[in-house]
C-alpha positions as CSV (number, residue, x, y, z in Angstrom):
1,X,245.6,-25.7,129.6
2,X,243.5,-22.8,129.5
3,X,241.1,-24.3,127.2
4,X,240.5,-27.3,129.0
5,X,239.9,-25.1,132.2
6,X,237.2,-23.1,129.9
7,X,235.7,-26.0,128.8
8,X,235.6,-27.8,132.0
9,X,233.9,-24.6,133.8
10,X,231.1,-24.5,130.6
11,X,231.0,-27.9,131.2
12,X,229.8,-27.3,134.6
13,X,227.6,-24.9,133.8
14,X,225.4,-26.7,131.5
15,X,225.0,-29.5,134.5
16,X,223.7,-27.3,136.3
17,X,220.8,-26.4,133.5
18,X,220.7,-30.2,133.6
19,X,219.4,-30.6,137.3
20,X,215.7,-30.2,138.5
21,X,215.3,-26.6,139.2
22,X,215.7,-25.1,142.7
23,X,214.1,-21.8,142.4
24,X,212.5,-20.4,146.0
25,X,209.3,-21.5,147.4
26,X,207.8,-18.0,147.0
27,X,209.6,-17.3,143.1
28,X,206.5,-16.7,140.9
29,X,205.9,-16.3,137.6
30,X,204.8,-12.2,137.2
31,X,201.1,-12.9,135.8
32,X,198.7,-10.6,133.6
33,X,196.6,-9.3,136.9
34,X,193.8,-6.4,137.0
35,X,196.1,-4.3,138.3
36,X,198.8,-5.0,135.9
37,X,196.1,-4.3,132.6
38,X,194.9,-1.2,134.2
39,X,198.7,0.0,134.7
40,X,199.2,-1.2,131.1
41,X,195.9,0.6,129.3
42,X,197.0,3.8,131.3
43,X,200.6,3.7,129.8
44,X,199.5,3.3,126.4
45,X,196.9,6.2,126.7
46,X,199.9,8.3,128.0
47,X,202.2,7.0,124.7
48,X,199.4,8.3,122.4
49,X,198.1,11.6,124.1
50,X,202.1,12.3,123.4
51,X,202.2,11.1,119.7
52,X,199.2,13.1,119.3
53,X,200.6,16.3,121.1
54,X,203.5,16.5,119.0
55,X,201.6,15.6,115.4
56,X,199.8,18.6,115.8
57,X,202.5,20.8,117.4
58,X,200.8,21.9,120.4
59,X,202.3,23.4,123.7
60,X,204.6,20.3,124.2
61,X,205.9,21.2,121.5
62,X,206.6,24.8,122.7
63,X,207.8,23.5,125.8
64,X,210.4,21.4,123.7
65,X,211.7,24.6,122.1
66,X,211.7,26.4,125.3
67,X,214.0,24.2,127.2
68,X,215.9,24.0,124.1
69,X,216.7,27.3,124.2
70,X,217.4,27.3,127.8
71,X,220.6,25.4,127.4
72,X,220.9,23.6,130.5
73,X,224.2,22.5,129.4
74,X,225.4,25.9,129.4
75,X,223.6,26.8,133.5
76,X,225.1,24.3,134.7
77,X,228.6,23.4,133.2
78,X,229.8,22.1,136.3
79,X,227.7,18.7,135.7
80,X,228.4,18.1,132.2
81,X,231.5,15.8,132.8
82,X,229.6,13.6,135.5
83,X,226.2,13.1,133.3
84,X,228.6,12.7,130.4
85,X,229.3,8.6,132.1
86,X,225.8,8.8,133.7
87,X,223.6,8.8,129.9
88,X,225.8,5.2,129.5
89,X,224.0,3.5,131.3
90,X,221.0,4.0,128.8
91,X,223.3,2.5,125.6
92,X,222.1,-0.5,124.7
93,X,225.5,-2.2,124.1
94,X,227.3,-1.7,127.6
95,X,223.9,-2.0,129.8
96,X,223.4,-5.4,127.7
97,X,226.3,-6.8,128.5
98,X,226.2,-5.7,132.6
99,X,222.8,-7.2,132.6
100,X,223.3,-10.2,130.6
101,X,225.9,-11.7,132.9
102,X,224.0,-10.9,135.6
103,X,221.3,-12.9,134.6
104,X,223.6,-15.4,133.1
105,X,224.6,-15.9,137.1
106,X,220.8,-16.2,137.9
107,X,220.4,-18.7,135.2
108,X,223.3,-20.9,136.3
109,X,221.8,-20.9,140.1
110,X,218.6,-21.5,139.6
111,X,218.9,-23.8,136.5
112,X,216.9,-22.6,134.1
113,X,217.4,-20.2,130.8
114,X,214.6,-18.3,131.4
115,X,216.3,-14.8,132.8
116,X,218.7,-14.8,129.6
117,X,215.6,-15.8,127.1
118,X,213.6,-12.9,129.1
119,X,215.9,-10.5,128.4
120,X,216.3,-11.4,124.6
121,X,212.6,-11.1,124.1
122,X,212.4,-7.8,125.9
123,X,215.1,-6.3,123.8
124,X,213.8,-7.2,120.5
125,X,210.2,-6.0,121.6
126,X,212.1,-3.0,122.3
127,X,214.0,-2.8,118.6
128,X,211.3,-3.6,117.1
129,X,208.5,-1.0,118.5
130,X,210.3,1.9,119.0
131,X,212.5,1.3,115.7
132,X,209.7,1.4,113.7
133,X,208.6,4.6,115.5
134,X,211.2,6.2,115.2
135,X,211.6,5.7,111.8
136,X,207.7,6.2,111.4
137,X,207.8,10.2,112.4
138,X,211.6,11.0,111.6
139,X,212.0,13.4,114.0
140,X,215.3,15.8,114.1
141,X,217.0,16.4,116.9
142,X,217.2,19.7,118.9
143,X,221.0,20.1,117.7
144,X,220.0,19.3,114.5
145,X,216.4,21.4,114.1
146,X,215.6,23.6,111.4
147,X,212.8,25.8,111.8
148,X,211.6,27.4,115.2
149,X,208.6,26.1,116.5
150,X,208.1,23.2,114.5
151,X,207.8,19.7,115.2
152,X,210.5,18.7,112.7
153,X,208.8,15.2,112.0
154,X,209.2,13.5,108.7
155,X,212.8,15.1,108.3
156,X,214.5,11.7,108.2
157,X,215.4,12.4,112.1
158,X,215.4,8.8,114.3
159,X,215.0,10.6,117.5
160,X,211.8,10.1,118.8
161,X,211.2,8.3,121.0
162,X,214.4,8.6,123.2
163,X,216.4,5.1,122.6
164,X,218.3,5.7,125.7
165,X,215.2,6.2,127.9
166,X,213.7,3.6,126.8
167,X,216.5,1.2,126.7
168,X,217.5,2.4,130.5
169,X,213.6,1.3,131.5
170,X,213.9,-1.6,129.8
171,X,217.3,-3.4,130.8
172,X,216.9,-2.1,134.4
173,X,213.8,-2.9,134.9
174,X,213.9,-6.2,133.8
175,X,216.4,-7.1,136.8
176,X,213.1,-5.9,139.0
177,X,210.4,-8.2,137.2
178,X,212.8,-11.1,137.4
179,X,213.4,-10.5,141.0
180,X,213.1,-13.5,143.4
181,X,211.3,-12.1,146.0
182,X,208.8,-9.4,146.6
183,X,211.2,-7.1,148.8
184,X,213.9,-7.4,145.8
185,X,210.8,-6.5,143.4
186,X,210.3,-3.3,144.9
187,X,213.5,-1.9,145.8
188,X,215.0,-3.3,141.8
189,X,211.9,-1.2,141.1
190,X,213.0,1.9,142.5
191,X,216.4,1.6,141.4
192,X,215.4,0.9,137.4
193,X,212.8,4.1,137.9
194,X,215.8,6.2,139.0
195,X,218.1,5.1,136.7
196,X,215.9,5.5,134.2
197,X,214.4,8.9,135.2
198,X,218.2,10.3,135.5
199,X,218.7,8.8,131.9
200,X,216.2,10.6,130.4
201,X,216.7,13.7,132.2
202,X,220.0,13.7,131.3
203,X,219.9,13.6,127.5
204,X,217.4,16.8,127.7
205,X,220.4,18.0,129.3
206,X,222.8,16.9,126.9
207,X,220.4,18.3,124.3
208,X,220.5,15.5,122.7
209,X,216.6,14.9,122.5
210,X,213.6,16.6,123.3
211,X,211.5,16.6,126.4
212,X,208.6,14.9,124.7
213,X,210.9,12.5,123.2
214,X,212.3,11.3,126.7
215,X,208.7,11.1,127.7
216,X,207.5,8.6,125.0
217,X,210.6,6.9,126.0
218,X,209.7,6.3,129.4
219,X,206.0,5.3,128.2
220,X,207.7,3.1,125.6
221,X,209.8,0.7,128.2
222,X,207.1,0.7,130.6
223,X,204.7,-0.9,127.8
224,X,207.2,-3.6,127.1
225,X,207.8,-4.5,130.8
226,X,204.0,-4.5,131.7
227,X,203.2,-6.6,128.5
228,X,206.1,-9.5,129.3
229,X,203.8,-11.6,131.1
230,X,202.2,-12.3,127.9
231,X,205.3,-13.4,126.4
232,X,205.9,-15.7,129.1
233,X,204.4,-19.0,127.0
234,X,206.4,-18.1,124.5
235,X,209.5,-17.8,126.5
236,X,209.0,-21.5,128.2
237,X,208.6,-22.7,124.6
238,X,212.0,-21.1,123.7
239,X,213.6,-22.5,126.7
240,X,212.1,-26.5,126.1
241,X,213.0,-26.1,122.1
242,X,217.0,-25.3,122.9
243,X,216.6,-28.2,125.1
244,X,215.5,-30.2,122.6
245,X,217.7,-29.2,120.1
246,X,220.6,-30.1,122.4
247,X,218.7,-33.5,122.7
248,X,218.8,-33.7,119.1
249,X,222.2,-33.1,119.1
250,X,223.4,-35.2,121.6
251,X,221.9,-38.2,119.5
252,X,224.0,-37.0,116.4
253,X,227.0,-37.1,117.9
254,X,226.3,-40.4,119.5
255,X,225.4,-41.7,116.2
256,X,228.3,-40.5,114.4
257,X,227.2,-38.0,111.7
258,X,228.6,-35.5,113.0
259,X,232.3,-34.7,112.0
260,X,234.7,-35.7,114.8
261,X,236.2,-32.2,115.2
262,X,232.9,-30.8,115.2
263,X,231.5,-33.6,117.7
264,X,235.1,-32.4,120.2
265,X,234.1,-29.1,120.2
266,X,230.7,-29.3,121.2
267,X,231.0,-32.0,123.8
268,X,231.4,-30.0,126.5
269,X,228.1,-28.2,125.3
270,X,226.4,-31.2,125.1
271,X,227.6,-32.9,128.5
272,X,225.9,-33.1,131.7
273,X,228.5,-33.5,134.5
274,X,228.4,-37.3,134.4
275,X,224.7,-37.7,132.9
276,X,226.1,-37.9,129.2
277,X,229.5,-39.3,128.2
278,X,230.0,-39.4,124.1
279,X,230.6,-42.5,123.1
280,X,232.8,-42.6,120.1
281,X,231.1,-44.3,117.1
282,X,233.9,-47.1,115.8
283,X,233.8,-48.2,112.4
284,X,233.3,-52.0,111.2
285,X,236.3,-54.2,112.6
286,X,237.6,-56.9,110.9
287,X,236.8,-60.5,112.9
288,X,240.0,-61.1,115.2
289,X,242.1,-63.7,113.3
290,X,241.6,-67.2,114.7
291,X,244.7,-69.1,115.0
292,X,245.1,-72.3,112.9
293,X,245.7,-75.4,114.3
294,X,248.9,-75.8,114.9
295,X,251.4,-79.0,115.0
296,X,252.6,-79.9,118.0
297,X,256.4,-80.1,118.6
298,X,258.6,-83.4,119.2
299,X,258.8,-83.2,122.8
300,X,254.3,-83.0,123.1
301,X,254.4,-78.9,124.0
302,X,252.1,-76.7,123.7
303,X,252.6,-74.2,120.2
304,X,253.3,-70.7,120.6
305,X,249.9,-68.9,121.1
306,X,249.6,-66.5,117.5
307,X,250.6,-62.5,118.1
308,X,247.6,-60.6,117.8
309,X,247.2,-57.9,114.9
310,X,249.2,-54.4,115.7
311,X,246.0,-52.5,116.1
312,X,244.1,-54.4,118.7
313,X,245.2,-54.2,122.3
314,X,247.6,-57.0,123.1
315,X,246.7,-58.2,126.9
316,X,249.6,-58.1,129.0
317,X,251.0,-61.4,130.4
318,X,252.4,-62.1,133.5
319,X,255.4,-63.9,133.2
320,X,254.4,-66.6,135.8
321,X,251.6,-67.5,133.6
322,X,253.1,-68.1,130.3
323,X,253.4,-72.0,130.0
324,X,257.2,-72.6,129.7
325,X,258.2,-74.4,126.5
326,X,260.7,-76.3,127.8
327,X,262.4,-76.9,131.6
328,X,264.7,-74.3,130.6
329,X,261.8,-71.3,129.7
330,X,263.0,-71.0,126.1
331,X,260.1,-71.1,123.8
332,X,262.6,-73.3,121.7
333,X,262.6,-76.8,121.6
334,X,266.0,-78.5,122.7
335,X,268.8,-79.3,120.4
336,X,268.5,-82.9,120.4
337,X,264.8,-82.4,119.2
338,X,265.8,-80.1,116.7
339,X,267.8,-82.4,115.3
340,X,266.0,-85.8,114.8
341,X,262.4,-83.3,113.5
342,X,265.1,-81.9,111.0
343,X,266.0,-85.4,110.2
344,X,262.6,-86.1,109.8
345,X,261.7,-83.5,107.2
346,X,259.7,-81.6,109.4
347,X,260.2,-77.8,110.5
348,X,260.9,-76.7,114.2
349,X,258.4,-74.2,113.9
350,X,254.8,-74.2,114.4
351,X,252.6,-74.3,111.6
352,X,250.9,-71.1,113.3
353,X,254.0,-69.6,114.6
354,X,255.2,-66.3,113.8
């Protein structure tokens, strides 16, 4: 019972993708504006003056070992516990997961897949960039630093820039550039800059990165946010192809090559509330067999109508509407006919009978 109440509820929810969309009047599309490329050349200029400033160890780079050194785990103890939950909400895995049904909610009401394929693109712009960054330098951590001063790069380190930080600007921000309406926009802004600010702040805290590598972070997931709008052709291509796939699909099934436990189990994928039954693909059936003429009894009845085969359907008869064989009901014939067709040589039975 529980799996036909899961599959009745996906079920349901891939109708709804099925319907025209019913976004908001004043839902837009975030576009590439003038002020959007002057916010993203400023970003990038900020990402590389920091790359450069740590390459060639100058006073960020003090700065880093000065706060280091500070411990501002050990000033203020009393906070540790608290910020200990609060750098979550920068891991990848568990903010994933909040945000993905979020927007899997989003999808559902406004009918579309484009929130859940906005978020996948953003997050593998995200592994992919800073990855190969922070692989790139191999920074060391502060716990984990070796020589006083230094910009411990090419150690093997994957610490710069900040995962967390930019992971927190990334996932919450999203929620703001997906936003409905402008109001939402801005205050999902401010939320996802807080969130993310406190993120970053509090693995410097944590001393669990550098200053300079929770500010490339930041700089890091603002690039990616600013740039989506570029992505967004790409992302209404990936939304009409699973479409078409399912399309596809629905047209194997219907056809019968697909397996028919394979075909049960992704019906209710395939469905549309009502829009797309399966029909199941039958084999070639024999031709139903045609009863042979048969001899009419002694008294001028009618022969008994041939059974059809066990596996079709036998029609259901009303008992009114059978033709009685004789004024009795019995289908057979009396005994006086019996007789004189036995003297005669000839059998009781129909030729066709049963």
């Amino acid at each position: 019972m529980r799996t036909e109440h899961f599959l009745t509820r996906l079920d349901r929810a891939f109708a709804r993708l099925d319907r025209e969309p019913e976004r908001p009047a004043h839902l837009q599309t975030p576009r590439m504006s003038r002020h959007r490329v002057v916010l993203l050349g400023s970003t990038l200029a900020f990402y590389l003056a920091i790359v450069v400033a740590v390459l060639t160890t100058s006073w960020l780079v003090r700065l880093d070992w000065q706060i280091m050194f500070f411990r501002p785990y050990e000033q203020w103890p009393q906070l540790h516990a608290f910020l200990d939950y609060l750098v979550v909400l920068g891991q990848r895995g568990p903010t994933a997961v909040m945000v993905a049904a979020w927007l899997g909610w989003r999808s559902w009401r406004q009918h579309t897949l484009r929130p859940l394929i906005t978020l996948g693109v953003s997050l593998l712009l995200l592994n992919i960039t800073v990855g190969a960054v922070k692989l790139g330098l191999g920074r060391l951590g502060p716990h984990y630093a070796r020589e006083i001063g230094s910009a411990e790069l090419f150690a093997g380190g994957d610490i710069f820039p900040s995962g967390h930080t930019a992971n927190a600007v990334v996932t919450w921000g999203i929620l703001a550039y997906l936003a409905s309406t402008v109001v939402t926009r801005r205050v999902l802004s401010v939320v996802s800059a807080v969130v993310s600010l406190s993120v970053g702040a509090t693995t410097v805290y944590l001393g669990t990165h550098w200053v300079s590598d929770v500010l490339l972070g930041w700089s890091a997931g603002l690039l990616i946010l600013l740039a989506l709008p570029w992505f967004e052709p790409l992302i209404a291509r990936i939304e009409a192809y699973v479409f078409e796939v399912r399309e596809r699909m629905r047209r194997r099934v219907e056809a019968g090559l697909v397996p028919e436990p394979v075909a049960a189990a992704l019906t209710p994928l395939l469905s549309a509330g009502g829009k797309w039954q399966r029909r199941r693909p039958v084999g070639p059936v024999a031709p139903a067999a045609q009863p042979a003429p048969a001899a009419t009894t002694a008294a001028g009845h009618s022969p008994v109508t041939v059974r059809p085969a066990a596996h079709l359907p036998r029609p259901h008869v009303i008992r009114s509407e059978r033709t009685p064989l004789t004024p009795a009901g019995s289908r057979r014939p009396a005994h006086s006919e019996r007789a004189g067709a036995a003297a005669r040589g000839t059998s009781a039975r129909p030729v066709a009978g049963g």
